[in-house]
N, CA, C and O atoms as a GROMACS GRO file, in nm:
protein
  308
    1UNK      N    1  -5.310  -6.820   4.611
    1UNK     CA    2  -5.360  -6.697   4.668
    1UNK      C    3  -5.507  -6.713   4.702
    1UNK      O    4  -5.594  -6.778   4.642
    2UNK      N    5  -5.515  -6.639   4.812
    2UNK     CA    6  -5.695  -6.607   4.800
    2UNK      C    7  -5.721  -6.528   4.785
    2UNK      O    8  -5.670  -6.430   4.838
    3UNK      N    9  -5.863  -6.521   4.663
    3UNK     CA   10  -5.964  -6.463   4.637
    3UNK      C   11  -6.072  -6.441   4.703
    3UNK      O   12  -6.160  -6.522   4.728
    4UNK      N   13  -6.064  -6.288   4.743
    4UNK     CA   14  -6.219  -6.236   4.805
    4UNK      C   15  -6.276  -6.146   4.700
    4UNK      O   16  -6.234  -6.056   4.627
    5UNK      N   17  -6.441  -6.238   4.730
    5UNK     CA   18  -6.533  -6.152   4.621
    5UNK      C   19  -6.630  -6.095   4.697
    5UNK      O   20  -6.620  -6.120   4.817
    6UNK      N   21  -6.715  -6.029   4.667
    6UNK     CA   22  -6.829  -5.954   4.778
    6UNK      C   23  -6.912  -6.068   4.780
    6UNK      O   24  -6.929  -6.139   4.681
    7UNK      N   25  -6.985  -6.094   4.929
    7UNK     CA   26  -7.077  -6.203   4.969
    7UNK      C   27  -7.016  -6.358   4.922
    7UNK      O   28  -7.087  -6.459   4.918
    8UNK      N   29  -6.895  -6.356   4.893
    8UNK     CA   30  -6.844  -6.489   4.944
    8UNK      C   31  -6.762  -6.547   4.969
    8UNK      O   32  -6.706  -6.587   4.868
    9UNK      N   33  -6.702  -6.589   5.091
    9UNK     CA   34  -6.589  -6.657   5.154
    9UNK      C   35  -6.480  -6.667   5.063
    9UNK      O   36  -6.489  -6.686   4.942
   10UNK      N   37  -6.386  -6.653   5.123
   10UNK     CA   38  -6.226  -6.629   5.000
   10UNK      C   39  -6.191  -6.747   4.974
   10UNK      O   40  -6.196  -6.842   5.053
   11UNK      N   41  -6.156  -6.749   4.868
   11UNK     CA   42  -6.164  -6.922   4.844
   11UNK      C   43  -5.966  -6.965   4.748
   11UNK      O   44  -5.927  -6.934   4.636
   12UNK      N   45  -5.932  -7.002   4.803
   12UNK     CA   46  -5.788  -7.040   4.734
   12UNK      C   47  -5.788  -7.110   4.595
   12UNK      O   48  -5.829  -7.224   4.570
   13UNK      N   49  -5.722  -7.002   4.492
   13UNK     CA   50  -5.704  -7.025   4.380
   13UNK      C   51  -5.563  -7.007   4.297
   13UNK      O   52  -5.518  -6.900   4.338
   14UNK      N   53  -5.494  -7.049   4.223
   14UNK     CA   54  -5.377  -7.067   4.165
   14UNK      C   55  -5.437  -6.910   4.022
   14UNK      O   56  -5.534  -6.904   3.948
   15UNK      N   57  -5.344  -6.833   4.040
   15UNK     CA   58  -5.404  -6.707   3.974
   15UNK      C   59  -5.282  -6.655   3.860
   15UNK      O   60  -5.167  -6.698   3.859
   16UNK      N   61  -5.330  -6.569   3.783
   16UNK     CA   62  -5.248  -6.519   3.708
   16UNK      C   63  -5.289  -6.321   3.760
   16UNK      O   64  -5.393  -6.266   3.797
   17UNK      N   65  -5.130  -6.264   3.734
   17UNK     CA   66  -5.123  -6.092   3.757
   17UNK      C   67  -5.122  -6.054   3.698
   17UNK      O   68  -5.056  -6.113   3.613
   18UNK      N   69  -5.167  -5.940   3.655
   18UNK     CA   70  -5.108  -5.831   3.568
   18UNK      C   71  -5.106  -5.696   3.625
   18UNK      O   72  -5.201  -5.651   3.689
   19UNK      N   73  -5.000  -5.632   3.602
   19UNK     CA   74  -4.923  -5.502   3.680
   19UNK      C   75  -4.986  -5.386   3.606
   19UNK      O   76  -5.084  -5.443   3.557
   20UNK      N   77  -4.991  -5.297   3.577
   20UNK     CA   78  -4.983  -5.185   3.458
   20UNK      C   79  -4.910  -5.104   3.575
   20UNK      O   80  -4.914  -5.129   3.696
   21UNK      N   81  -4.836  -4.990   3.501
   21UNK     CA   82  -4.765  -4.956   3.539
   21UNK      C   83  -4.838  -4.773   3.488
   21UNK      O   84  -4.894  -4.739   3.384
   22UNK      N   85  -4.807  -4.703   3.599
   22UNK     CA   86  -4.868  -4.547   3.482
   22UNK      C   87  -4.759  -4.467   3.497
   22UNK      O   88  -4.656  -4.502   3.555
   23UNK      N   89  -4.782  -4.326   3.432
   23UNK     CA   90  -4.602  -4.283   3.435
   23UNK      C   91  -4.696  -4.103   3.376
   23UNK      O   92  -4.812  -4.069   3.398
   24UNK      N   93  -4.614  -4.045   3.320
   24UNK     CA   94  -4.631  -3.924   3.299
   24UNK      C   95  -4.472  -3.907   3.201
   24UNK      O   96  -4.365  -3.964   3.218
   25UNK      N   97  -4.516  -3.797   3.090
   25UNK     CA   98  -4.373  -3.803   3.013
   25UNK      C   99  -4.422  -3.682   2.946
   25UNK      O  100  -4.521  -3.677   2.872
   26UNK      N  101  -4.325  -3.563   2.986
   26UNK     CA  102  -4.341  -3.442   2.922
   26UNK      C  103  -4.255  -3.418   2.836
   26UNK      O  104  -4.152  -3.384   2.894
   27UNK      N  105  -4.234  -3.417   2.658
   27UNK     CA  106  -4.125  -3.386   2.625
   27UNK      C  107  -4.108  -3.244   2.496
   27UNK      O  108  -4.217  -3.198   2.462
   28UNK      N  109  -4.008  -3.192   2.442
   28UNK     CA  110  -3.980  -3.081   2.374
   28UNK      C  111  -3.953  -3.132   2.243
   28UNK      O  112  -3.837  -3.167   2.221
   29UNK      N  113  -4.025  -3.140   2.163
   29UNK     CA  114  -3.966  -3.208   2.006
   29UNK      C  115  -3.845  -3.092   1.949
   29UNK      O  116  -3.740  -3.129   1.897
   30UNK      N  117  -3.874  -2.976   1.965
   30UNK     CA  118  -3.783  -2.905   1.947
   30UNK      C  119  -3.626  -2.904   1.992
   30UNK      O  120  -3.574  -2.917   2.103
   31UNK      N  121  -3.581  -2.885   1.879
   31UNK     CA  122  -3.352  -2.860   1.966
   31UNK      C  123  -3.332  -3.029   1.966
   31UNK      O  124  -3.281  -3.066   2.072
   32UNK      N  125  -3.360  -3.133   1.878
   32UNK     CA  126  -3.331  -3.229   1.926
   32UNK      C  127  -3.390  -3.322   2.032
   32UNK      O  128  -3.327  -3.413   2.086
   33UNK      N  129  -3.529  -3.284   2.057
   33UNK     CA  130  -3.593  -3.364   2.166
   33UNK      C  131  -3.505  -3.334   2.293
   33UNK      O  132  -3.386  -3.362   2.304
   34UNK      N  133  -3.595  -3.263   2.398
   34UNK     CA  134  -3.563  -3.285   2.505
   34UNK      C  135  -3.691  -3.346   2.584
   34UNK      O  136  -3.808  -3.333   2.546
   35UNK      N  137  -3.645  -3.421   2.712
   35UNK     CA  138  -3.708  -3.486   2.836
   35UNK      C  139  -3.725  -3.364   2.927
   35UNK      O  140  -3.627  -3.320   2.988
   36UNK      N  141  -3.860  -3.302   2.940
   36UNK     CA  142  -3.877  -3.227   3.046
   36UNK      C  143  -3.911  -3.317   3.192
   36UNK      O  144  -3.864  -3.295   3.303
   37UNK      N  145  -4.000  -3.416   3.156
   37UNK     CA  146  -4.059  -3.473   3.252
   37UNK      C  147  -4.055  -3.630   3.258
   37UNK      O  148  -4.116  -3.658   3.155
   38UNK      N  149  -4.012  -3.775   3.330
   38UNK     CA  150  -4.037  -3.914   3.327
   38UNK      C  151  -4.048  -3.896   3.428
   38UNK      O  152  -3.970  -3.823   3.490
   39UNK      N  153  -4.175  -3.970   3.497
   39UNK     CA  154  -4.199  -4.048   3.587
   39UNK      C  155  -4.293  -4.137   3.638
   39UNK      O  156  -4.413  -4.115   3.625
   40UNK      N  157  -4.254  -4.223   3.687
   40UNK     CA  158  -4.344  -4.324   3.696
   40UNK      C  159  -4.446  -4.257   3.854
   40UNK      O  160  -4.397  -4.235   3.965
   41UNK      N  161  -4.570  -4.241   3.820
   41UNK     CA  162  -4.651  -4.205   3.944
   41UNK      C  163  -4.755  -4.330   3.979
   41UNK      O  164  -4.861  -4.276   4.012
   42UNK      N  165  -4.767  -4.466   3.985
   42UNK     CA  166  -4.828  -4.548   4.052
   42UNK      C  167  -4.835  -4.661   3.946
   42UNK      O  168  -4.783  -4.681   3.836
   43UNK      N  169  -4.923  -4.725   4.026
   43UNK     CA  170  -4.959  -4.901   3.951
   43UNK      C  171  -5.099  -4.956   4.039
   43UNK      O  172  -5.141  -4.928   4.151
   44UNK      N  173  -5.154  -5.058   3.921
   44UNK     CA  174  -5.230  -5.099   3.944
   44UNK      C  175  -5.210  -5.272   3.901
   44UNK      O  176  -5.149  -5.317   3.804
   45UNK      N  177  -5.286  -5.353   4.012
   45UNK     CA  178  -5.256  -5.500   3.993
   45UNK      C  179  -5.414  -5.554   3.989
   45UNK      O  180  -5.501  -5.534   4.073
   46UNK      N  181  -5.422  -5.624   3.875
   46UNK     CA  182  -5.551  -5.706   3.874
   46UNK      C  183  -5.516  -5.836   3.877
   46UNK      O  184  -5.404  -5.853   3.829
   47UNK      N  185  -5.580  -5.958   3.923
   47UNK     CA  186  -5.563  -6.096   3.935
   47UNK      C  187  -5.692  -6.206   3.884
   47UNK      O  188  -5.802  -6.193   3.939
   48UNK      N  189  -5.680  -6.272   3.820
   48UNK     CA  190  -5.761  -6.320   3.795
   48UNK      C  191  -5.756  -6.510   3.824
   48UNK      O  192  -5.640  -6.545   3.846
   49UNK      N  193  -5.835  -6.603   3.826
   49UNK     CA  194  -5.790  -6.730   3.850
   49UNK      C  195  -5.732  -6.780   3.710
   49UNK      O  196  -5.785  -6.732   3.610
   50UNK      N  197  -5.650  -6.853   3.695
   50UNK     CA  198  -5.523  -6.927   3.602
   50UNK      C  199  -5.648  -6.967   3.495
   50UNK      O  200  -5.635  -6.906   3.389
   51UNK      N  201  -5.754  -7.046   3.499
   51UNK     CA  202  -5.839  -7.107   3.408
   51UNK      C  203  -5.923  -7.018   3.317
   51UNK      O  204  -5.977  -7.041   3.208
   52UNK      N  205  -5.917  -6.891   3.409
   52UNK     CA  206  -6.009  -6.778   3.355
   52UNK      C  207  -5.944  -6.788   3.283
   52UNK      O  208  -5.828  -6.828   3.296
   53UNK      N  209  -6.042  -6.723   3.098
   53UNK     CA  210  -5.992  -6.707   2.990
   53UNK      C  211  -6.014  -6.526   2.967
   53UNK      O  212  -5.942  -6.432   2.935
   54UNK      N  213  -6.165  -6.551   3.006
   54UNK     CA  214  -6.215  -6.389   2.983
   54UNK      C  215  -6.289  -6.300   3.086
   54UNK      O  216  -6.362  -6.376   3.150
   55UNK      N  217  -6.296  -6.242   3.106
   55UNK     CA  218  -6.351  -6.159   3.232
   55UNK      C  219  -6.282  -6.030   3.258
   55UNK      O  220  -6.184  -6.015   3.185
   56UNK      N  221  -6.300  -5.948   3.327
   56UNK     CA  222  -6.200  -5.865   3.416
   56UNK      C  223  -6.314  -5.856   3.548
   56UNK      O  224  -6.424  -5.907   3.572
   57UNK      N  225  -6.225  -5.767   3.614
   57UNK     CA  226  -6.279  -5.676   3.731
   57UNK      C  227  -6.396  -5.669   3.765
   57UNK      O  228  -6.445  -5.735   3.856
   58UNK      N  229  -6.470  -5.567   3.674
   58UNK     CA  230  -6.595  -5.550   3.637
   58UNK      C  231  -6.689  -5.632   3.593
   58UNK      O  232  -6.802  -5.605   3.633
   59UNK      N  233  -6.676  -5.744   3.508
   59UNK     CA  234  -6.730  -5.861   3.550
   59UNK      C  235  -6.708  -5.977   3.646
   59UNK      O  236  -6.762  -6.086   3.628
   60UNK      N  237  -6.655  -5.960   3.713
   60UNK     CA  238  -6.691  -6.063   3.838
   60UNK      C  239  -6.511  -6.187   3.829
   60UNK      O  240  -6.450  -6.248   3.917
   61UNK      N  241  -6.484  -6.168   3.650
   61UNK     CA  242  -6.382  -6.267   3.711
   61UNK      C  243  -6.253  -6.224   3.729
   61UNK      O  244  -6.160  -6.295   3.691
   62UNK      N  245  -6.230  -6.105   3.788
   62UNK     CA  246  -6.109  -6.098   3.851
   62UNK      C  247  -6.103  -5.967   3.952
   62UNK      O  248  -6.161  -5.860   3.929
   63UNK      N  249  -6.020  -5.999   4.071
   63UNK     CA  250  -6.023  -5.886   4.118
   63UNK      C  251  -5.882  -5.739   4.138
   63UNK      O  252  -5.765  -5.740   4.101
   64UNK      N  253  -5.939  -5.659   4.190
   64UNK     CA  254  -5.787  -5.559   4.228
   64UNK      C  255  -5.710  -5.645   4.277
   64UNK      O  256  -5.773  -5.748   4.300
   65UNK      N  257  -5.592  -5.652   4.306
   65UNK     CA  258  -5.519  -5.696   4.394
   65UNK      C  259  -5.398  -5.591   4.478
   65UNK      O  260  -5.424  -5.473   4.498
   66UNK      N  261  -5.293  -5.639   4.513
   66UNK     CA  262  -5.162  -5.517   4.573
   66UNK      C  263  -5.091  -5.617   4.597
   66UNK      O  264  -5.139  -5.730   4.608
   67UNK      N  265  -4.966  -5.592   4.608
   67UNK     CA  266  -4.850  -5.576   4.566
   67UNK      C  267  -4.758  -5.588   4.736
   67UNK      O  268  -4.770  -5.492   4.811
   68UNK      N  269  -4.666  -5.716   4.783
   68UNK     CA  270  -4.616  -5.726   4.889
   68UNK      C  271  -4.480  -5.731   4.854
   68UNK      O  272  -4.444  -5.840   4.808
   69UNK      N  273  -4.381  -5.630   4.867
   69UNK     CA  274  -4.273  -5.669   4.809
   69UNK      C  275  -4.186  -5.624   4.898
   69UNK      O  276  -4.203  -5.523   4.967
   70UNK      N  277  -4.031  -5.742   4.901
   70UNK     CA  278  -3.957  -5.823   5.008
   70UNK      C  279  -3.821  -5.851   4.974
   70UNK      O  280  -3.811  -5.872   4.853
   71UNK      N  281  -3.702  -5.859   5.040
   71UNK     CA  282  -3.595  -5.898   4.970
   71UNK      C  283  -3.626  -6.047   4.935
   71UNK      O  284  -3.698  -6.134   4.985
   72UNK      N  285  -3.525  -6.038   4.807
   72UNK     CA  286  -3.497  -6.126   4.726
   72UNK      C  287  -3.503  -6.278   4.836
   72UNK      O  288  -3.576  -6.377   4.833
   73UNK      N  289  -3.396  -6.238   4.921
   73UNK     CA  290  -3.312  -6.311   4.990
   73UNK      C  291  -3.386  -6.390   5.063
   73UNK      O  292  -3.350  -6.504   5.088
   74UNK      N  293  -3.530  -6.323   5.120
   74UNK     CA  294  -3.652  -6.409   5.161
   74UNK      C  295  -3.744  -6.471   5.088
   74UNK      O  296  -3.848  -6.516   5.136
   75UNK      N  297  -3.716  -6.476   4.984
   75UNK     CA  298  -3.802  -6.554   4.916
   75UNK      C  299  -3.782  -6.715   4.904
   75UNK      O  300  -3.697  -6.761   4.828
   76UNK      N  301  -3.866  -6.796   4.984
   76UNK     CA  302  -3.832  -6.942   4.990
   76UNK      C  303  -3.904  -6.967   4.827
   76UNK      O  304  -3.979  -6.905   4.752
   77UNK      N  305  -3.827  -7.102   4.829
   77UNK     CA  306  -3.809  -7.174   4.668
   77UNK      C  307  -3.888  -7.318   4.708
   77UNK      O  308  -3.902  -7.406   4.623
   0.00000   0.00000   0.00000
């Protein structure tokens, strides 16, 4: 993948993702627990390069990323 950082050329790096996922969950402890509310309302993807150990975002070693998603069926091997 390439990495763009501010003020310098994107440079191709072998990276690791991480997804988080956010959601919302309203529930009734009462009567046996009920589910008023699940749902998942968005995500966020950060990437960082494979060697990085420590960093995030906010320091410089990793950035936002997003998410391109495709059938299965196109995915070359």
């Amino acid at each position: 993948n390439y990495m763009k950082r501010p003020f310098e050329k994107p440079t191709l790096e072998d990276i690791v993702s991480e997804v988080g996922i956010y959601g919302t969950f309203i529930g009734n402890q009462e009567n046996g627990g009920k589910v008023l509310w699940n749902r998942v309302e968005g995500y966020l993807v950060r990437s960082k390069a494979h060697n990085v150990n420590q960093g995030g975002v906010s320091e410089g070693g990793g950035v936002v990323d997003s998410l391109i998603l495709f059938p299965e069926n196109e995915l070359k091997y």
